[in-house]
C-alpha positions as a Markdown table, in Angstrom:
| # | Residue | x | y | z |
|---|---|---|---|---|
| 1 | Unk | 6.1 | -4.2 | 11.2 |
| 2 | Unk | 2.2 | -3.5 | 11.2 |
| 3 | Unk | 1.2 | -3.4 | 7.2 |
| 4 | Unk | -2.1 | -2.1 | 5.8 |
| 5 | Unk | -3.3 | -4.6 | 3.1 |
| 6 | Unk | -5.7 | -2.8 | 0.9 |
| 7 | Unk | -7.7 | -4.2 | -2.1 |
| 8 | Unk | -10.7 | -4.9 | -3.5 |
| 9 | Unk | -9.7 | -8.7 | -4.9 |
| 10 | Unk | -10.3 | -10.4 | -2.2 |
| 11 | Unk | -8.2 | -13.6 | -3.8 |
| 12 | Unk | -5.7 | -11.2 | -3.8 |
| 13 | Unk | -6.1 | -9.7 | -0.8 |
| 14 | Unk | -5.6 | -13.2 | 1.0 |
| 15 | Unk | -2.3 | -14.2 | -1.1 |
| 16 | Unk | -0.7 | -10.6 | 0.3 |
| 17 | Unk | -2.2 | -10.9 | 3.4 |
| 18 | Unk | -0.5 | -14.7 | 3.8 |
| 19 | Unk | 2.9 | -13.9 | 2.4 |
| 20 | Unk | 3.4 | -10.3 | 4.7 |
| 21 | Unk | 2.3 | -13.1 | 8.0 |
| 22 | Unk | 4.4 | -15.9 | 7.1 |
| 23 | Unk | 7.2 | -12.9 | 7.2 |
| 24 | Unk | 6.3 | -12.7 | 11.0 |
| 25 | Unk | 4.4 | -9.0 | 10.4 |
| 26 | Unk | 1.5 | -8.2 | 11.7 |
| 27 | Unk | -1.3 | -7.3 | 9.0 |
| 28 | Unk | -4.3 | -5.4 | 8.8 |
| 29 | Unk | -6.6 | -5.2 | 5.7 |
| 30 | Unk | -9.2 | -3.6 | 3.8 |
| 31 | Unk | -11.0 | -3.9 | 1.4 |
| 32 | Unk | -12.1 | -0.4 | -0.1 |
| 33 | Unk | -10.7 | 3.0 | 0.2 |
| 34 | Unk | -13.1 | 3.7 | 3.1 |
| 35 | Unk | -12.5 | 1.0 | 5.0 |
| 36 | Unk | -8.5 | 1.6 | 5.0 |
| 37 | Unk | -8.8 | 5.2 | 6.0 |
| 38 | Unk | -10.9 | 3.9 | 8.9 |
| 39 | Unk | -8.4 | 1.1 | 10.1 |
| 40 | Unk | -5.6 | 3.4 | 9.4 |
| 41 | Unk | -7.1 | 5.8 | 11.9 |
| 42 | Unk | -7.6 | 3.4 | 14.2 |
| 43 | Unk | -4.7 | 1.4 | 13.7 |
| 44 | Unk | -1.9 | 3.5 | 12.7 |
| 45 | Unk | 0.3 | 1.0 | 10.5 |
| 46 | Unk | 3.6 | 1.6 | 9.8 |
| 47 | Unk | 3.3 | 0.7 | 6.3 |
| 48 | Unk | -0.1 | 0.7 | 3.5 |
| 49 | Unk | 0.6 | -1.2 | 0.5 |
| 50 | Unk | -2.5 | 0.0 | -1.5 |
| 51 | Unk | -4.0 | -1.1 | -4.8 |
| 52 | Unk | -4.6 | 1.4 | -7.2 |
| 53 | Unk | -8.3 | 0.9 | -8.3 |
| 54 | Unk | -10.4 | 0.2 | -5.6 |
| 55 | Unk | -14.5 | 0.3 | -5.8 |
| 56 | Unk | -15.0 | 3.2 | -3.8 |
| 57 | Unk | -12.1 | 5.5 | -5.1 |
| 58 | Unk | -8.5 | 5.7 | -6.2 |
| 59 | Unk | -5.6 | 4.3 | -4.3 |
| 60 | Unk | -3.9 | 7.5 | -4.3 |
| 61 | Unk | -6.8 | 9.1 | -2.5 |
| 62 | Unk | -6.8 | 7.0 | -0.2 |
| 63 | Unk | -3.6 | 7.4 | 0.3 |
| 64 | Unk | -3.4 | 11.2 | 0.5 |
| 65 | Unk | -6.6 | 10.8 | 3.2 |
| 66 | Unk | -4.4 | 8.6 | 5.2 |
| 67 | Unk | -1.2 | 10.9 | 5.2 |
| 68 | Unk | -3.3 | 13.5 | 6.9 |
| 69 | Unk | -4.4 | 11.3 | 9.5 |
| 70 | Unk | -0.2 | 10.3 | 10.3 |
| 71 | Unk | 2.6 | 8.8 | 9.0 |
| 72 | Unk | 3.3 | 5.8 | 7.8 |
| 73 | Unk | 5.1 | 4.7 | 4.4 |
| 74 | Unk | 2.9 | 4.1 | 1.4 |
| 75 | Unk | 3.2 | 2.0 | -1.6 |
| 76 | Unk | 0.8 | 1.1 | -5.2 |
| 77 | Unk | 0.0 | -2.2 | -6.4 |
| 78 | Unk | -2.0 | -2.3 | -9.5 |
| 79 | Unk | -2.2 | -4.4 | -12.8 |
| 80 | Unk | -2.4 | -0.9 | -14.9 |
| 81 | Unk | -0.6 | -0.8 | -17.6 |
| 82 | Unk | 2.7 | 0.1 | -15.9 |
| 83 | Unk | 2.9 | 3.7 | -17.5 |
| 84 | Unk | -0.7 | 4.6 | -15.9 |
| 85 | Unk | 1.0 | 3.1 | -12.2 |
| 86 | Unk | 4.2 | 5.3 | -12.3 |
| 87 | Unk | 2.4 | 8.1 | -13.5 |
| 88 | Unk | 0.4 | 7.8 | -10.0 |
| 89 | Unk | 3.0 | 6.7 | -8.5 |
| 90 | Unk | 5.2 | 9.3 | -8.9 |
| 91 | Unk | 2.1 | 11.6 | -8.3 |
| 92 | Unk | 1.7 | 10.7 | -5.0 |
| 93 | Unk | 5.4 | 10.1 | -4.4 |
| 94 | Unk | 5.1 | 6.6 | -3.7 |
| 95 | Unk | 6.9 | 3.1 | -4.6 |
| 96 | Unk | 4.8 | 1.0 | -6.7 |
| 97 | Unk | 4.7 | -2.9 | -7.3 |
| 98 | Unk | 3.3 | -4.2 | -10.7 |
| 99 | Unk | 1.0 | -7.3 | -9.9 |
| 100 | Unk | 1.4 | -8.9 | -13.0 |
| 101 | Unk | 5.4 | -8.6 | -13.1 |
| 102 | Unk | 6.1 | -8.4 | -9.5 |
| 103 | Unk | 6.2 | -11.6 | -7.6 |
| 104 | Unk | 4.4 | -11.6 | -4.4 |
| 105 | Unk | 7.6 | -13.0 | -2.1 |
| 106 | Unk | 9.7 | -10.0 | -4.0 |
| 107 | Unk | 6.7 | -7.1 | -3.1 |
| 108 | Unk | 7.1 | -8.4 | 0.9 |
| 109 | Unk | 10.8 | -8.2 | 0.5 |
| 110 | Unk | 11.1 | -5.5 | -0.8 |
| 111 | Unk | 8.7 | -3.6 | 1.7 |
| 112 | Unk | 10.3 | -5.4 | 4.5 |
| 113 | Unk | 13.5 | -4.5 | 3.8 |
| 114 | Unk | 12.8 | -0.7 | 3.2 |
| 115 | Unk | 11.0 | -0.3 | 6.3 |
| 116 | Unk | 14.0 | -2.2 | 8.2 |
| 117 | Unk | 16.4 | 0.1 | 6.6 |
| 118 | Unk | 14.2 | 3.8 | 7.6 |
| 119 | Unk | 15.0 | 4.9 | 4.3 |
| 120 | Unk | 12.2 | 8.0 | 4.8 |
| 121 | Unk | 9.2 | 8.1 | 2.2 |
| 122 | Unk | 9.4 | 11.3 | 0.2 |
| 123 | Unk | 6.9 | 14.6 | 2.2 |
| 124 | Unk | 4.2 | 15.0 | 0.2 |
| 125 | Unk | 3.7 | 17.4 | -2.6 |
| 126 | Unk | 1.7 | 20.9 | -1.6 |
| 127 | Unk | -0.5 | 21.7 | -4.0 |
């Protein structure tokens, strides 16, 4: 599997980044909104795990620019109080991992065995 790493902590960037390689996948990242619309176009992932505040704009912006581009399946990370990540979560029709609660090893499990499995990410909502 090819995942999409995208975050503004770049600490945090690095321990995802390790954990999803040392689980044999290949992994791209970024590192603003911006930047992970461009490598998603260029790319094409089969899976984003995005944070939810970046510095440029919203994860789930970023996440609706990349759906238009293809498919791929799309997950949250955030530390948000976990009322203000579901909330977008469930917005964008995503899966979401809390960073404080969530250990890394379970987020890559998790991921990994979702994407072995095909079970299909929701279609986006039409507005």
């Amino acid at each position: 599997m090819t995942i999409l790493l995208v975050d503004d902590d770049l600490p945090n960037l690095e321990l995802y980044r390790l954990a999803f390689a040392m689980h044999g996948h290949r992994v791209l990242t970024a590192s603003s909104g911006t930047e992970a619309v461009e490598v998603f176009r260029s790319d094409k992932p089969d899976a984003v795990l995005c944070d939810l505040i970046l510095g440029d704009m919203v994860g789930t912006e970023a996440i609706d620019r990349m759906r238009k581009l293809g498919e791929a399946r799309f997950y949250l990370l955030s530390e948000a109080e976990p009322v203000v990540l579901s909330s977008a979560a469930e917005r964008a029709d995503v899966p979401s991992f809390q960073k404080l609660g969530s250990p890394i090893g379970q987020v890559v499990n998790a991921i990994t065995e979702d994407f072995r499995e095909g079970i299909p990410q929701p279609e986006p909502r039409q507005l």
